[in-house]
N, C-alpha and C positions, 0 to 999 in steps of 0.2 A: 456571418459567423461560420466557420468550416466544421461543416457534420459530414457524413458521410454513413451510408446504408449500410449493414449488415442482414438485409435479408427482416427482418421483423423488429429490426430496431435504427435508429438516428444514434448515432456515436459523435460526441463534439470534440473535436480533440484540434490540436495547436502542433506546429511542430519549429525547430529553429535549428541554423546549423547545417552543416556538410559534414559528411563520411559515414562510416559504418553507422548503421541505426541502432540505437539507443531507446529501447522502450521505458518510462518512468513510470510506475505502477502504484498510483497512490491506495487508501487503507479504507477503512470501513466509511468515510464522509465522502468517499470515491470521487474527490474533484480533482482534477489536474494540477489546478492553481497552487494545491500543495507543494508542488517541485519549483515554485519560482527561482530557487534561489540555487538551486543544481541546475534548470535549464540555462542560466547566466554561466556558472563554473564547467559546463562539460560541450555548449553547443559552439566551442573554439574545435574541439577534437571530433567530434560525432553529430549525424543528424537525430537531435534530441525528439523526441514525440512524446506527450503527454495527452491523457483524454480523461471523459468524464465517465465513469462507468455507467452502464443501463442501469436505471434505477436512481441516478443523484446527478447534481448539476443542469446544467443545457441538454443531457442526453435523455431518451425518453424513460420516461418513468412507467416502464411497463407493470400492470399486477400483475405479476406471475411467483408460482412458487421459487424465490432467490437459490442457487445453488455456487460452492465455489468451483466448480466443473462448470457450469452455468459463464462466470463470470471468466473464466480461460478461454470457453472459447469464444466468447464476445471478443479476448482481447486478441486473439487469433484470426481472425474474422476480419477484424479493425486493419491489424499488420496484412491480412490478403487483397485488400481492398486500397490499400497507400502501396501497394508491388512490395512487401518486405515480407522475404521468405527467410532469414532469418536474422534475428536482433539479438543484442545485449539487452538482457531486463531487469533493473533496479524495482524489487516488490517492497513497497513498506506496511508493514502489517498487515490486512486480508492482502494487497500488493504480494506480499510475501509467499502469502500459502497458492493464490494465483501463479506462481512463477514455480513451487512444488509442484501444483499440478501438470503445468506445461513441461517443465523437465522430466518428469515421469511418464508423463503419456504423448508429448512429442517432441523428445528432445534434438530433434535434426533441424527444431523451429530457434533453437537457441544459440549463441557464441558464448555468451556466459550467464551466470547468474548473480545477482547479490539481492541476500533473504539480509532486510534489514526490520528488526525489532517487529520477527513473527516468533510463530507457534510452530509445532508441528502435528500437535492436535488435543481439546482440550481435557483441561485437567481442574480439578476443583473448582480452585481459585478462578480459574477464565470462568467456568459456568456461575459462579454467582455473583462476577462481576458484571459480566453481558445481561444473566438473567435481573439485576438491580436497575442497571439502564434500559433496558426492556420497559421493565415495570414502571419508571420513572417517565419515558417516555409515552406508553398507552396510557395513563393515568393523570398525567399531568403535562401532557404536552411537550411542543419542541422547545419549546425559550428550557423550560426545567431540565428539560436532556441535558442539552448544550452547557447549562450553568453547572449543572452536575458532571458532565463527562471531562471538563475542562480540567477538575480537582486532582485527575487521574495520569492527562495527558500530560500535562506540564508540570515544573517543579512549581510547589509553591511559592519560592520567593520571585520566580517570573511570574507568575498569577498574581501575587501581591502589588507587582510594579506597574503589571499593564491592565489594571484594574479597568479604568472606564473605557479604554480601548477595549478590552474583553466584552464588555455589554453594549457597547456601539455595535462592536462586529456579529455578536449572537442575536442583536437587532433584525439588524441583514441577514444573515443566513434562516433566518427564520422566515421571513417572508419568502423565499424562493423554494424552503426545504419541499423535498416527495412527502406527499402522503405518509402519513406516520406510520400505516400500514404495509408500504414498500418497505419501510427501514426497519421495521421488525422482521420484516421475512429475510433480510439481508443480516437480522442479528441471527434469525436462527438458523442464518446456513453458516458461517461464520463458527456458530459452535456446532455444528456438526461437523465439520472437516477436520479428517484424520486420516494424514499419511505416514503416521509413524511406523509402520510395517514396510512402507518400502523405499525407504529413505535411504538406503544401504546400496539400491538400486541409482542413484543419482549417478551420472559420468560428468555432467556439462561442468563447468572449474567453476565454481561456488564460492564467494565469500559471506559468512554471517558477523553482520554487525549490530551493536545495540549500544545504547546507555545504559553503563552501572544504576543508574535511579530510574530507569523505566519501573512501570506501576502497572501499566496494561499488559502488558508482554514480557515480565521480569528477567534477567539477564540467566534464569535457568534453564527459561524455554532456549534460548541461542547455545546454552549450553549443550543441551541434546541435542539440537543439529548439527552444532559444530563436529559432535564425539562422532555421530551417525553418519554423517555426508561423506562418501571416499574422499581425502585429500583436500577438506574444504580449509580456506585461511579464515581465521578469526580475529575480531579486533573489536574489542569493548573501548568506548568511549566513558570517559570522567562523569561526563552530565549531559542535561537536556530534556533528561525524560521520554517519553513516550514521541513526541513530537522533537526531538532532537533535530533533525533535516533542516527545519525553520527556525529553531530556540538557538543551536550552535550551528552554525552551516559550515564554519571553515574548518572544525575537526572534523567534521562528516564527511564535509567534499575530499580533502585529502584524501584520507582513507579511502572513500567509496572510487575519487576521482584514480588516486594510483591503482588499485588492481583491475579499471575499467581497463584504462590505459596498455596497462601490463598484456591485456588480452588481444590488443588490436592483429589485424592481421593472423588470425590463429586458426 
């Protein structure tokens, strides 16, 4: 399996595809695997790279205090370490605020950006959603998380349809999951991260995308980045939910896939 060192951690990461690099930034379950279906639609144009963040998957699951500065520059590190001094980076959810951070504190590392179905720092509703899964998870373990976080990610009536496929697969990810103790420290940097003050400061050409029926990341959050980002394009998707990338991929990919495109050579 291809890991590779960052200095105090094992990074697993995959990559497919020729041209410009393409970093795919998956969300708080930080496993690569999540972009299967954008590294098939974009590794025709770009060399796509996907990994597993420190803390979740094949990468090591360090205890340490989780931070999303923390996880930037892990994915900093990852791109110094494959020779890519600068990439296109698709963030989806923590993904997202990972890709805030690195445009603000080093955007000479970037060609572009797309914040897909983040934040930009939280607000009520995120703190007593995180803080219920939190609780659900130190209290009642992974299988409970997983059966609870799903209600949130996905539309209902795809959780209605893919019913025992849902509990095969939270079968498996549960036997492999980190320490339940990693993934709380990775909830509670998640709600700490807050770059709404310098969001104004972005230059790299930004797109934010989301589903109208996200439930984790509601289409308000995209809304202030949209308003806040200089000259950022925006594009709300019909459905999907939270998990849109894999529930709808061909309005995703469009959208995501034309303004990658748009940027090539830039």
């Amino acid at each position: 399996m291809p890991t590779v060192s960052i200095g105090d951690a094992e990074i697993y990461y995959e990559e497919a595809g020729q041209g410009e690099p393409l970093m795919l930034v998956p969300g708080l379950s930080g496993q690569g695997s999540f972009w299967s279906q954008q590294v098939e639609a974009f590794k025709r144009d770009f060399r796509v790279i996907v990994h597993d963040h420190r803390g979740a998957g094949r990468s090591t699951h360090s205890a340490i205090k989780y931070s999303v500065e923390q996880m930037a520059d892990d994915t900093l590190r990852l791109m110094s370490a494959l020779g890519i001094e600068r990439a296109h980076l698709v963030g989806h959810s923590t993904g997202g605020a990972i890709g805030q951070v690195i445009a603000l504190d080093q955007p000479g590392r970037l060609r572009s950006l797309v914040l897909s179905a983040t934040w930009a720092g939280p607000d009520p509703y995120f703190r007593r959603l995180f803080e219920a899964r939190k609780d659900t998870l130190l209290t009642q373990g992974i299988e409970a998380y997983l059966r609870a976080s799903v209600l949130v990610l996905a539309p209902p009536e795809w959780v209605s349809r893919n019913d025992a496929a849902l509990a095969e697969l939270h079968r498996a990810q549960a036997a492999s999951w980190p320490p339940r103790e990693v993934v709380a420290s990775r909830i509670d940097a998640i709600v700490a991260f807050d770059r709404r003050r310098r969001l104004g400061e972005v230059r790299v050409p930004t797109l934010v995308v989301v589903a109208q029926d996200d439930m984790v990341t509601p289409k308000f959050y995209s809304d202030e980045l949209a308003k806040a980002i200089p000259g950022a394009s925006y594009v709300v998707l019909d459905g999907g939910g939270h998990f849109v990338p894999q529930i709808l991929p061909e309005p995703y990919n469009r959208a995501v896939g034309g303004f990658l495109r748009a940027q090539r050579g830039r």
